[in-house]
N, C-alpha and C positions, 0 to 999 in steps of 0.2 A: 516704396516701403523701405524703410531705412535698416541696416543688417543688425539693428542693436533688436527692431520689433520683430524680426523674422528669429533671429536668437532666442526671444524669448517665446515667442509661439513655440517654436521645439523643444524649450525645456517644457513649457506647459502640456504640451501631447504626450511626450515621456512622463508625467508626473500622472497623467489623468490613463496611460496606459499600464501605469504600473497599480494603480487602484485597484485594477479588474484582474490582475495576475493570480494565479493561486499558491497557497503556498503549504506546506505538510507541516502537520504536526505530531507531535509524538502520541499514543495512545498510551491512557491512561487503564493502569490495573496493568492484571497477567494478559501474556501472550502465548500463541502457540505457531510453529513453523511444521511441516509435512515437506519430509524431504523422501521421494521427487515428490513436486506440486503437483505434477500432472503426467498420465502416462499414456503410452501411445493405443492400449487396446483396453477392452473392458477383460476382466480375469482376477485371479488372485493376485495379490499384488504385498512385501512388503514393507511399511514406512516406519522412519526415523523420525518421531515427533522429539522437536525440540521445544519445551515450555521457558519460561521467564518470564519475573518479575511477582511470584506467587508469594502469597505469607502466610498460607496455612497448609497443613498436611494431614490428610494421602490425598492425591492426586488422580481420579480417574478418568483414564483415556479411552473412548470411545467411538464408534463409528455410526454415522445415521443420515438419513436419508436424506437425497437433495433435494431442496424444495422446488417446486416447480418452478417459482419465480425468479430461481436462480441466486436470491440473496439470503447472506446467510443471516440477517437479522429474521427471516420466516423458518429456522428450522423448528420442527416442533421434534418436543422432546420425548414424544412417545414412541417415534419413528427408529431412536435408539438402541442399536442393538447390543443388550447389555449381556449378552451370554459372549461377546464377543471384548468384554472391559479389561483394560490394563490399568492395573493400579499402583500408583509409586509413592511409594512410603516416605521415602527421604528426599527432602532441598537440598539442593546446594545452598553456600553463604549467603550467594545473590538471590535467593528463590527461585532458581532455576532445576528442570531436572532434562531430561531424555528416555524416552522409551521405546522400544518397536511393536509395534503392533501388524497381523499380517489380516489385511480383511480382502473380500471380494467385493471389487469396484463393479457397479454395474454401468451400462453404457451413459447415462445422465451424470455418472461423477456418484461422489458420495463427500459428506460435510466430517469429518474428524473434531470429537468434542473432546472437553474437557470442562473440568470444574472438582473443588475439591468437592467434600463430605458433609458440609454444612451448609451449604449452596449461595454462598455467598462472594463467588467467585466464578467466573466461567471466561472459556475463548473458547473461538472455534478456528479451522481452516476448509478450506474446500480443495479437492481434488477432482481436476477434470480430464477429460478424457480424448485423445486425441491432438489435442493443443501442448505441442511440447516445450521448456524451459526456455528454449532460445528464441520463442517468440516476443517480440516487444509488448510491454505491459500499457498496459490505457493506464496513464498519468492523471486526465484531467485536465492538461495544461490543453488551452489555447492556441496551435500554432500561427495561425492567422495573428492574435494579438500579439506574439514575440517580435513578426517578425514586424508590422507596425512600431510596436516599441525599438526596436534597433535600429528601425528606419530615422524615427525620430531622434535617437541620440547620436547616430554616425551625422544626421542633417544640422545637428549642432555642434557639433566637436568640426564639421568643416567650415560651419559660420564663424567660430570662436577663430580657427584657426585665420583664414581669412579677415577677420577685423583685427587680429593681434599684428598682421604682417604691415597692414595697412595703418595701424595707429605707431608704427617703428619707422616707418616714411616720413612721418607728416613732421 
């Protein structure tokens, strides 16, 4: 097999490895961040919720239950605890604001909501429990297919190299 078809086999495995790579995208609408994301015991506990990206106002922040299945696409909203709501009246330029709220995390975590007043806006965050910051976050990504993909591009860039030296000879 001649080094021009082996060249091109490795650009094609890097082309067909890069297919299946994942890649992030921005979310769309408001957001919300819970600083700490997560604390070390179950207890009272209090968080700096940062919002962005909102366009209408007031703004209520609330705490409510974590769903069993762990995602926060299952919180139900009855779960709620609105004797416990923070409400912010005023954006920033950006549609951003900040607030603190101080709730009791129970040992599952608890989901931190928000949404304005006409409910045509909402985010949420989750706070867990015993899993602290400096843990690595699940990406998503592949490592097996990276390291295939780099396999494939270092196997080319030393094919390339080796035929450029060899077409400088001849």
């Amino acid at each position: 097999m001649t080094k021009t078809k082996l060249i091109f086999i490795g650009l094609a495995l890097a082309l067909v490895g890069f297919l299946f790579a994942g890649s992030a995208s921005a979310q769309d609408g408001p957001s919300i961040t819970a600083d700490p994301s997560s604390v070390e015991a179950a207890g009272e506990q209090t968080f700096t919720v940062t919002g962005s990206g909102w366009t209408g106002s007031p703004i209520a922040v609330l705490p409510c239950d974590m769903p069993a299945s762990g995602s926060l696409d299952d919180v139900d909203a009855s779960t709620c605890n609105q004797g416990n709501m923070q409400v912010v009246g005023a954006l920033d330029a950006n549609g951003g604001f900040t607030a603190e709220i101080t709730i009791d995390v129970p040992e599952n975590g608890i989901v931190i909501g928000s949404g304005d007043f006409a409910q045509t806006e909402s985010a949420r965050a989750a706070i867990t429990v015993g899993m602290m910051e400096d843990e690595l976050a699940t990406t998503g990504v592949n490592t097996s297919l990276l390291v295939i993909i780099g396999t494939g591009i270092a196997l080319a860039g030393v094919m390339v190299f080796g035929l450029s030296r060899r077409m400088r000879t001849l």
